[in-house]
N, CA, C, O and CB atoms as a CASP TS submission, in Angstrom:
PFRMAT TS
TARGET T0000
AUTHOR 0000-0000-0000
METHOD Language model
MODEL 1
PARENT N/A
ATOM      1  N   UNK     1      37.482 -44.893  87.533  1.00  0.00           N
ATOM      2  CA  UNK     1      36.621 -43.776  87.177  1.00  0.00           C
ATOM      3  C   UNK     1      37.441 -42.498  87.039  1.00  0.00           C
ATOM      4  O   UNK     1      38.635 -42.440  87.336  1.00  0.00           O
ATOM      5  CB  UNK     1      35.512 -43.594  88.226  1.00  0.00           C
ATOM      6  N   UNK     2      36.750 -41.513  86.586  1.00  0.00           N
ATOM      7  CA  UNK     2      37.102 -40.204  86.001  1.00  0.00           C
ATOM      8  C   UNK     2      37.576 -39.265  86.871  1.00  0.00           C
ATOM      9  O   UNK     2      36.684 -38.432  86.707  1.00  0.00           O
ATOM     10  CB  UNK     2      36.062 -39.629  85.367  1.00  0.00           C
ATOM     11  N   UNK     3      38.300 -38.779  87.662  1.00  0.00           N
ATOM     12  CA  UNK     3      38.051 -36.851  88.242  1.00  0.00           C
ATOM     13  C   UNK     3      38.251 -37.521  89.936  1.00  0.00           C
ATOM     14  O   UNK     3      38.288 -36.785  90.922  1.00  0.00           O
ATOM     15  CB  UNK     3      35.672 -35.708  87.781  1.00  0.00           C
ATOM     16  N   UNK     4      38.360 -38.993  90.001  1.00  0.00           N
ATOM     17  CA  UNK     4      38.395 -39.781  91.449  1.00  0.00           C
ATOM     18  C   UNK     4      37.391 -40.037  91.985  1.00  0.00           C
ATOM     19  O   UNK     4      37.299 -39.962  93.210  1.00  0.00           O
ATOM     20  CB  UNK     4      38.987 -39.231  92.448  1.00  0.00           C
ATOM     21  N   UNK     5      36.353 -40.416  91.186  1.00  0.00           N
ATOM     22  CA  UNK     5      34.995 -40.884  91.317  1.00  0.00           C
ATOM     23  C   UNK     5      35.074 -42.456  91.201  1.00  0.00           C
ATOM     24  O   UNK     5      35.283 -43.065  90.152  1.00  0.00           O
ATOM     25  CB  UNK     5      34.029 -40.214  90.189  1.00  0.00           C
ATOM     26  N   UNK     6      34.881 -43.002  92.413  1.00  0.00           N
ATOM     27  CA  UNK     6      35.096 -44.413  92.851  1.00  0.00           C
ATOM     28  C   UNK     6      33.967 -45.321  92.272  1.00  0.00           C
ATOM     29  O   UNK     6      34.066 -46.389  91.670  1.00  0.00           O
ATOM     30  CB  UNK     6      35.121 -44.507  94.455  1.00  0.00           C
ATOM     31  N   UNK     7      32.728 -44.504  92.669  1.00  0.00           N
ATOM     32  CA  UNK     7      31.480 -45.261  92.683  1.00  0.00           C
ATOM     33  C   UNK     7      30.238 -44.144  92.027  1.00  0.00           C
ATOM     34  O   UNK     7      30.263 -42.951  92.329  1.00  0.00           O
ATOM     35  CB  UNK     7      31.161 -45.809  94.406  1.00  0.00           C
ATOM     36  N   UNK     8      29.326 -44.648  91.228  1.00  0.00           N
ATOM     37  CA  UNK     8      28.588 -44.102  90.601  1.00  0.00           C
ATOM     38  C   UNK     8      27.100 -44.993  90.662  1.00  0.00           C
ATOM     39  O   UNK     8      26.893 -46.142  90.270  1.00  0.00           O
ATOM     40  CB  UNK     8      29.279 -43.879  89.355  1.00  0.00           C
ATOM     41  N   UNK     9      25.989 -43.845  91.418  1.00  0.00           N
ATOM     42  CA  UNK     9      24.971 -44.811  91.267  1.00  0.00           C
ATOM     43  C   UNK     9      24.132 -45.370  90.170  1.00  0.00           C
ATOM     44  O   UNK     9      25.044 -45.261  89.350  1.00  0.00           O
ATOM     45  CB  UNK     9      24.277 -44.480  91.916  1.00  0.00           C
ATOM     46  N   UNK    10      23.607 -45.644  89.788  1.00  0.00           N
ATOM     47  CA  UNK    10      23.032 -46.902  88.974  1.00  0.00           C
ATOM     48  C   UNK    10      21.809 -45.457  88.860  1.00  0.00           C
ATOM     49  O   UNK    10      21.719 -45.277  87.646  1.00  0.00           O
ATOM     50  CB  UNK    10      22.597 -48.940  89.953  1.00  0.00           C
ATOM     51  N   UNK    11      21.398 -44.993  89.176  1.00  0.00           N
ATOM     52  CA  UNK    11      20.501 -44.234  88.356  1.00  0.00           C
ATOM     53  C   UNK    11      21.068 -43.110  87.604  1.00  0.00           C
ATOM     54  O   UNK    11      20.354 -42.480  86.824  1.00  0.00           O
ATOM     55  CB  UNK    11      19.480 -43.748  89.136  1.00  0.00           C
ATOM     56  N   UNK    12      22.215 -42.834  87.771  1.00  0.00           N
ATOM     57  CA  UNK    12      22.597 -41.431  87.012  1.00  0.00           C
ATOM     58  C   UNK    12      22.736 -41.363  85.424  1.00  0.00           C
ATOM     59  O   UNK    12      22.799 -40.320  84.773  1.00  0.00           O
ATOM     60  CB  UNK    12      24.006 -40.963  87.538  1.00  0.00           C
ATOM     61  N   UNK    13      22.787 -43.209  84.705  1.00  0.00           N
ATOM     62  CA  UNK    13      22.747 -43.469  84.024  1.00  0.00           C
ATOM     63  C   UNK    13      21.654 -42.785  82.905  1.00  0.00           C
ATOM     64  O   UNK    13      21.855 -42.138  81.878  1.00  0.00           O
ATOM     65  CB  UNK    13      22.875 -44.394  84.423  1.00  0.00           C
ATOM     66  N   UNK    14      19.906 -43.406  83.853  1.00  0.00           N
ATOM     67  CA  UNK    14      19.043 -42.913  82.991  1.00  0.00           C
ATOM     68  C   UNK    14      18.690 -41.905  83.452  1.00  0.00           C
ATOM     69  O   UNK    14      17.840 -41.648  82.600  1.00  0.00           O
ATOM     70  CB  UNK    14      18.105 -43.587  82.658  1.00  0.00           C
ATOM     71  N   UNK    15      18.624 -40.775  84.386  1.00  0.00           N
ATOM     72  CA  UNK    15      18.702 -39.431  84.214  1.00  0.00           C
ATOM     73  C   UNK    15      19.820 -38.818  83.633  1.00  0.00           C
ATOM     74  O   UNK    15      19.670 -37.613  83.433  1.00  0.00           O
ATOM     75  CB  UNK    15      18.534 -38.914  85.277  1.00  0.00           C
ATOM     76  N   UNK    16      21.136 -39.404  83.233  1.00  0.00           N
ATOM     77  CA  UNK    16      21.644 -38.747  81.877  1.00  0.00           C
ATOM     78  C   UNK    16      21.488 -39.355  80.514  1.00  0.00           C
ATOM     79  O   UNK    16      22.037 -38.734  79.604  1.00  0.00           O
ATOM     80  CB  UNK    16      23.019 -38.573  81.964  1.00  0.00           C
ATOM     81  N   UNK    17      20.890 -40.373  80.225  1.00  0.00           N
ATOM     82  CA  UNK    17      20.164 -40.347  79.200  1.00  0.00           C
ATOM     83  C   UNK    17      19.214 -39.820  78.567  1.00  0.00           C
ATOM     84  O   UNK    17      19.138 -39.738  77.341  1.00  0.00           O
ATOM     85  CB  UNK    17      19.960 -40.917  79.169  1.00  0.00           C
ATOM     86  N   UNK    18      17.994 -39.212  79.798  1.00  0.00           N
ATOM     87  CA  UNK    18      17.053 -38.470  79.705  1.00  0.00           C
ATOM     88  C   UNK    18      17.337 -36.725  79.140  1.00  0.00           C
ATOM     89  O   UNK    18      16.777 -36.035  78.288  1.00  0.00           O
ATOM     90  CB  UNK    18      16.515 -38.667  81.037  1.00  0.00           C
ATOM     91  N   UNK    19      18.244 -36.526  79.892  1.00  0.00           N
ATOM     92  CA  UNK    19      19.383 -35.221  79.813  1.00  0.00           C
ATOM     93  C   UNK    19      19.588 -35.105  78.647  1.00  0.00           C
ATOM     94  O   UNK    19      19.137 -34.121  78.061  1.00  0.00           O
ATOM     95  CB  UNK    19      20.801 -35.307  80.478  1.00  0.00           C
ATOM     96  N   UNK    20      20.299 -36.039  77.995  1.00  0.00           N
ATOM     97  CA  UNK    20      21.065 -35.864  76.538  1.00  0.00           C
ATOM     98  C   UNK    20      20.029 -36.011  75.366  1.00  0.00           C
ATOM     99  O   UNK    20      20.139 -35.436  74.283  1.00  0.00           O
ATOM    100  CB  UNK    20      22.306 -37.087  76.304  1.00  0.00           C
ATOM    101  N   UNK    21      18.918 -36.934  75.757  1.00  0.00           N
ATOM    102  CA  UNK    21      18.096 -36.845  74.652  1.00  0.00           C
ATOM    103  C   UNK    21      17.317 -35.536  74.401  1.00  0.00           C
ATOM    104  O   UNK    21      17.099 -35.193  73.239  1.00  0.00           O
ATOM    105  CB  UNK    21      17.221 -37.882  74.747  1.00  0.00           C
ATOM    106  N   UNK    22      16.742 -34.535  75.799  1.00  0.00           N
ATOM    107  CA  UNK    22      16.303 -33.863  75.579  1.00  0.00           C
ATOM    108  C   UNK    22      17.131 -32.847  74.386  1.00  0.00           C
ATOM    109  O   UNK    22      16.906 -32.414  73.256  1.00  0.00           O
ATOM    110  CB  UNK    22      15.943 -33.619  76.684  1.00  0.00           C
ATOM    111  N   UNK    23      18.362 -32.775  75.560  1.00  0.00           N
ATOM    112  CA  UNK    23      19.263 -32.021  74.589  1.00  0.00           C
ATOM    113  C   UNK    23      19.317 -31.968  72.778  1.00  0.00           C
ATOM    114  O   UNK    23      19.104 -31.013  72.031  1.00  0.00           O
ATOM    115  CB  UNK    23      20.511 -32.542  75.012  1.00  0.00           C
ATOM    116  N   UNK    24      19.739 -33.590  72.412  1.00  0.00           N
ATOM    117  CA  UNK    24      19.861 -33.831  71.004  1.00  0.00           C
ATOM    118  C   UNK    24      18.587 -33.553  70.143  1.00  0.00           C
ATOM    119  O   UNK    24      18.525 -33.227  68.958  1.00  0.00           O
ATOM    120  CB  UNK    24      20.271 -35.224  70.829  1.00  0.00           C
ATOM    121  N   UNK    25      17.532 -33.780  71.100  1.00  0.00           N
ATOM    122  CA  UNK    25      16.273 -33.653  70.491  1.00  0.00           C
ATOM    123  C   UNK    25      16.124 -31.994  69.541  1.00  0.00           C
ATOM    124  O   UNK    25      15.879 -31.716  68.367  1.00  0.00           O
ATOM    125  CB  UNK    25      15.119 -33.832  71.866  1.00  0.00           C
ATOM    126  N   UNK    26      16.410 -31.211  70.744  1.00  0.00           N
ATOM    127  CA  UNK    26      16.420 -29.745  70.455  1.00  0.00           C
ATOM    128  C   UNK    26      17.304 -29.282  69.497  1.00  0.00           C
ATOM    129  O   UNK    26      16.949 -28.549  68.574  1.00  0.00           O
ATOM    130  CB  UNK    26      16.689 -29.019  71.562  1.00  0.00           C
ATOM    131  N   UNK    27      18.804 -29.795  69.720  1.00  0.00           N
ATOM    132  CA  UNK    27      19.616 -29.347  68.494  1.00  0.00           C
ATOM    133  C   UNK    27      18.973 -29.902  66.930  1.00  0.00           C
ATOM    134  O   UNK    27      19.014 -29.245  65.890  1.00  0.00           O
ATOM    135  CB  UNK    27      21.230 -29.993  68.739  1.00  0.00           C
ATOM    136  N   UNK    28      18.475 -31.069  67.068  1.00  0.00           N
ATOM    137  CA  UNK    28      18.662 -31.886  65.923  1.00  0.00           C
ATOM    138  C   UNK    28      16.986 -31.022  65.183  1.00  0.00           C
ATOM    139  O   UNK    28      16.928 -30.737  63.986  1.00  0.00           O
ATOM    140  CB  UNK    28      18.745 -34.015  66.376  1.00  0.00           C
ATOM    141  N   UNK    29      16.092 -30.807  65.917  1.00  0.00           N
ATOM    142  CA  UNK    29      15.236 -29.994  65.475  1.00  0.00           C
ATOM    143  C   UNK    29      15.379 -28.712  64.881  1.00  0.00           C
ATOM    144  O   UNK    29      14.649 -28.430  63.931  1.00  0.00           O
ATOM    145  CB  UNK    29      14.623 -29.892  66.251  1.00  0.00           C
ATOM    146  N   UNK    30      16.274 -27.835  65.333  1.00  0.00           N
ATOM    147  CA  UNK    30      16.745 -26.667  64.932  1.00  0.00           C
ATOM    148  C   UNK    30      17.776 -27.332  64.070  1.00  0.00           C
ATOM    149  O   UNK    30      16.913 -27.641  63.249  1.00  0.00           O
ATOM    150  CB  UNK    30      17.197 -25.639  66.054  1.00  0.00           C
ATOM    151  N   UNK    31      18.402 -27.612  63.768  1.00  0.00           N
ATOM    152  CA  UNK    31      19.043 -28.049  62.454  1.00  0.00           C
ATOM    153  C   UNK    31      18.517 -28.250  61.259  1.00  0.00           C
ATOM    154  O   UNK    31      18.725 -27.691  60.182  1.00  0.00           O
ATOM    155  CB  UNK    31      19.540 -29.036  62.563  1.00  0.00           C
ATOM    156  N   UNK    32      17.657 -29.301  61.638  1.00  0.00           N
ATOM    157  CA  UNK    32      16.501 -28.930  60.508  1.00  0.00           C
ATOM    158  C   UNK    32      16.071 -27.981  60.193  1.00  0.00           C
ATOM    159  O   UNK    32      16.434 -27.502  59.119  1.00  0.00           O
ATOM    160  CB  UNK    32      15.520 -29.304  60.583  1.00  0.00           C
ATOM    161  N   UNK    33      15.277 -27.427  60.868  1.00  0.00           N
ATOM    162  CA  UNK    33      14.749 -25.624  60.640  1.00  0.00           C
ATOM    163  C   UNK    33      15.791 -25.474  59.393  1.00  0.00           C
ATOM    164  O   UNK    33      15.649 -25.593  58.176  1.00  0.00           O
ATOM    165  CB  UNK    33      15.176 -24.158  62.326  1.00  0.00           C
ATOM    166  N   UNK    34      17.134 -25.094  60.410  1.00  0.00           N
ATOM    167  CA  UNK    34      17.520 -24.481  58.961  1.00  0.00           C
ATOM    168  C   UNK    34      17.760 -24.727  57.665  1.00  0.00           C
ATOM    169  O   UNK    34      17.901 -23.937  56.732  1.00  0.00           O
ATOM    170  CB  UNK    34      18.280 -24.089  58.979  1.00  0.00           C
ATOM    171  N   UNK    35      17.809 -26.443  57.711  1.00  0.00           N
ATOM    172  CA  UNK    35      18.063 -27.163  56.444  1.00  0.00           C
ATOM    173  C   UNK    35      16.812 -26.558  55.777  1.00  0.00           C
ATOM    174  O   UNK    35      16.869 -25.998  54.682  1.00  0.00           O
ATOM    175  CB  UNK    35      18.157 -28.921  56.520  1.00  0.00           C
ATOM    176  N   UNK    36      15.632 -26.704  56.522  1.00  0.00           N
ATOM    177  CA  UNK    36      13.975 -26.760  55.194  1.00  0.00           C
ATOM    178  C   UNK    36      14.641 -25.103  54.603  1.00  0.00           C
ATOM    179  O   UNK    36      14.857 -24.914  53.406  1.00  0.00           O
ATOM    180  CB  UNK    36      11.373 -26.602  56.338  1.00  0.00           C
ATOM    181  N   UNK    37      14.903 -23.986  55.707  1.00  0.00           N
ATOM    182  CA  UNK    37      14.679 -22.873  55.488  1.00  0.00           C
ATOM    183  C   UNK    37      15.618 -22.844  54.530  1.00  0.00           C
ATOM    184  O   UNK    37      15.284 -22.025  53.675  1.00  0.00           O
ATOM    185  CB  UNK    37      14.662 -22.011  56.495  1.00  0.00           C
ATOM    186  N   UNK    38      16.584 -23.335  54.293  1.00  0.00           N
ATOM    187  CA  UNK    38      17.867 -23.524  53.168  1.00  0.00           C
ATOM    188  C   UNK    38      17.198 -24.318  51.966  1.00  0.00           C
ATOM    189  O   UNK    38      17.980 -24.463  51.026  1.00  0.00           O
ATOM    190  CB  UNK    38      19.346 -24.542  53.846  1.00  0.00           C
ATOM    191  N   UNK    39      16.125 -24.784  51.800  1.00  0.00           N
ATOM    192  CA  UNK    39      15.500 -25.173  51.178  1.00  0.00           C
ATOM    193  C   UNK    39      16.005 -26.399  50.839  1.00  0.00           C
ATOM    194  O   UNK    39      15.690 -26.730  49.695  1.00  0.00           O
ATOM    195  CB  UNK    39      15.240 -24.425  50.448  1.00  0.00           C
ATOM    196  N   UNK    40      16.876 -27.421  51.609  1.00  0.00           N
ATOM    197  CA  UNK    40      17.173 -28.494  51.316  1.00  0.00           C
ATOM    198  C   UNK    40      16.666 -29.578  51.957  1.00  0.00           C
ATOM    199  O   UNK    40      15.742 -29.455  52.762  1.00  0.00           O
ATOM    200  CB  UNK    40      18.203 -28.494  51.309  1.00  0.00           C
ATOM    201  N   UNK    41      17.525 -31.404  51.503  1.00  0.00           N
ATOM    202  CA  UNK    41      16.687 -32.265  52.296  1.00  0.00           C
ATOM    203  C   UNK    41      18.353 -32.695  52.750  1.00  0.00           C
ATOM    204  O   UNK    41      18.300 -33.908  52.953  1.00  0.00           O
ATOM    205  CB  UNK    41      15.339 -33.513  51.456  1.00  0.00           C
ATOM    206  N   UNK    42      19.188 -32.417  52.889  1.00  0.00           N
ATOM    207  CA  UNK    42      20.419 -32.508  53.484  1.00  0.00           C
ATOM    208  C   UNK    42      20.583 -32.052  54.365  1.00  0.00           C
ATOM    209  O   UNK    42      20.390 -30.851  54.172  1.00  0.00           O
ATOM    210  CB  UNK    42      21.235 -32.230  53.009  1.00  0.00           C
ATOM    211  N   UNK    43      20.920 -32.270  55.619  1.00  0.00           N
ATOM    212  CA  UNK    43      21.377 -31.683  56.927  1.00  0.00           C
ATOM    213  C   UNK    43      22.889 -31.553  56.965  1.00  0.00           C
ATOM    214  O   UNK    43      23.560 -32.585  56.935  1.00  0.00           O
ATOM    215  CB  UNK    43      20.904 -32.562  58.133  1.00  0.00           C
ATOM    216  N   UNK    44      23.541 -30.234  57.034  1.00  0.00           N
ATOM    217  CA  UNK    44      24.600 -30.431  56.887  1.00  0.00           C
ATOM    218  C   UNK    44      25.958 -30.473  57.957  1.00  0.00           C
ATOM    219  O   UNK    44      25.918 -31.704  57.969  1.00  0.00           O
ATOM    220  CB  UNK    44      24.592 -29.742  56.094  1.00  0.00           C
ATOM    221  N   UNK    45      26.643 -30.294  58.489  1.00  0.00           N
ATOM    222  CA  UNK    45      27.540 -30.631  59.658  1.00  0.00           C
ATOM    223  C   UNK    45      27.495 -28.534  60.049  1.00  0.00           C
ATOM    224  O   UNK    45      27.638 -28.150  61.209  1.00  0.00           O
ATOM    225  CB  UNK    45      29.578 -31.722  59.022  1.00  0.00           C
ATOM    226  N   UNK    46      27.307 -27.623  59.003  1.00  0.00           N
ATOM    227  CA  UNK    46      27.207 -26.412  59.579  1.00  0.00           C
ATOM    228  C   UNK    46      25.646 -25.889  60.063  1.00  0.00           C
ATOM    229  O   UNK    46      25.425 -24.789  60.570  1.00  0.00           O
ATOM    230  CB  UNK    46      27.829 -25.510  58.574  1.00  0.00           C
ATOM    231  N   UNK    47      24.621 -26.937  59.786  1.00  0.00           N
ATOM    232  CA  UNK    47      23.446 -26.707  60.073  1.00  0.00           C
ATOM    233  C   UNK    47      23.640 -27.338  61.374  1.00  0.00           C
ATOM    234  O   UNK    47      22.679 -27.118  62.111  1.00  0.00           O
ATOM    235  CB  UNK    47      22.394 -27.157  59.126  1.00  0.00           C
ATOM    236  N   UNK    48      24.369 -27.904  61.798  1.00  0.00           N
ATOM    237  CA  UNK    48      24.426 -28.633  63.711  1.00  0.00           C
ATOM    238  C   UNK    48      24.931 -27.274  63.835  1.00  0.00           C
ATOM    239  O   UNK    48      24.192 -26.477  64.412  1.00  0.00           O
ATOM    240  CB  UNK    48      25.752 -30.341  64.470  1.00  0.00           C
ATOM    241  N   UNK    49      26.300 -26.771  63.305  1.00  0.00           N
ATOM    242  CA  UNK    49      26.934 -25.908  64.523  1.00  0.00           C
ATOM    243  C   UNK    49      25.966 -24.974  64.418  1.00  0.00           C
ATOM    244  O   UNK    49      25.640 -24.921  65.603  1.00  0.00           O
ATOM    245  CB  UNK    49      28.534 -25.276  64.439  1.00  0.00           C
ATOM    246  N   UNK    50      25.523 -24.482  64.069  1.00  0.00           N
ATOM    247  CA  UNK    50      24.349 -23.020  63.825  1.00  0.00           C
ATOM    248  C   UNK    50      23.564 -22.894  64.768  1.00  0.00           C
ATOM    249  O   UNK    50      23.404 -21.891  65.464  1.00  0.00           O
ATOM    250  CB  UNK    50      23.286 -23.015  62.596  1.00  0.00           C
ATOM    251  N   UNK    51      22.760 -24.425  64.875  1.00  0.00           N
ATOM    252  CA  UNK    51      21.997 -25.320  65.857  1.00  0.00           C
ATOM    253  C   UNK    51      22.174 -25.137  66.942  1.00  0.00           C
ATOM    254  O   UNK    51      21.323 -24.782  67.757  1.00  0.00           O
ATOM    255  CB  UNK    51      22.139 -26.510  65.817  1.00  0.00           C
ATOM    256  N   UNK    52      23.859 -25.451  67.236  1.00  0.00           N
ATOM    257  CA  UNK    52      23.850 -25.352  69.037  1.00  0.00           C
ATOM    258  C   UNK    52      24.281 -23.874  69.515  1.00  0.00           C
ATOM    259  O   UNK    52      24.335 -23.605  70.715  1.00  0.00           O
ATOM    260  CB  UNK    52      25.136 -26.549  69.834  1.00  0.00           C
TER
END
């Protein structure tokens, strides 16, 4: 393991899954935003960075 982390419990898994989806959820929504507001149907790699 990472940083000298021996052992890792078995739930941290899906409370960081839960974590990250919220997360992606939010960026990936605001990305959009700006794509429609750009008036396109392309999402583009500067509509993420804008995003986060």
């Amino acid at each position: 393991r990472r940083g000298g982390v021996k052992r890792i419990s078995a739930m941290i898994y899906e409370e960081t899954r839960g974590v990250l989806k919220t997360f992606l959820e939010s960026v990936i929504r605001d990305a959009v935003t700006y794509t429609e507001h750009a008036k396109r149907k392309t999402v583009t790699s500067l509509d993420v960075v804008y995003a986060l």
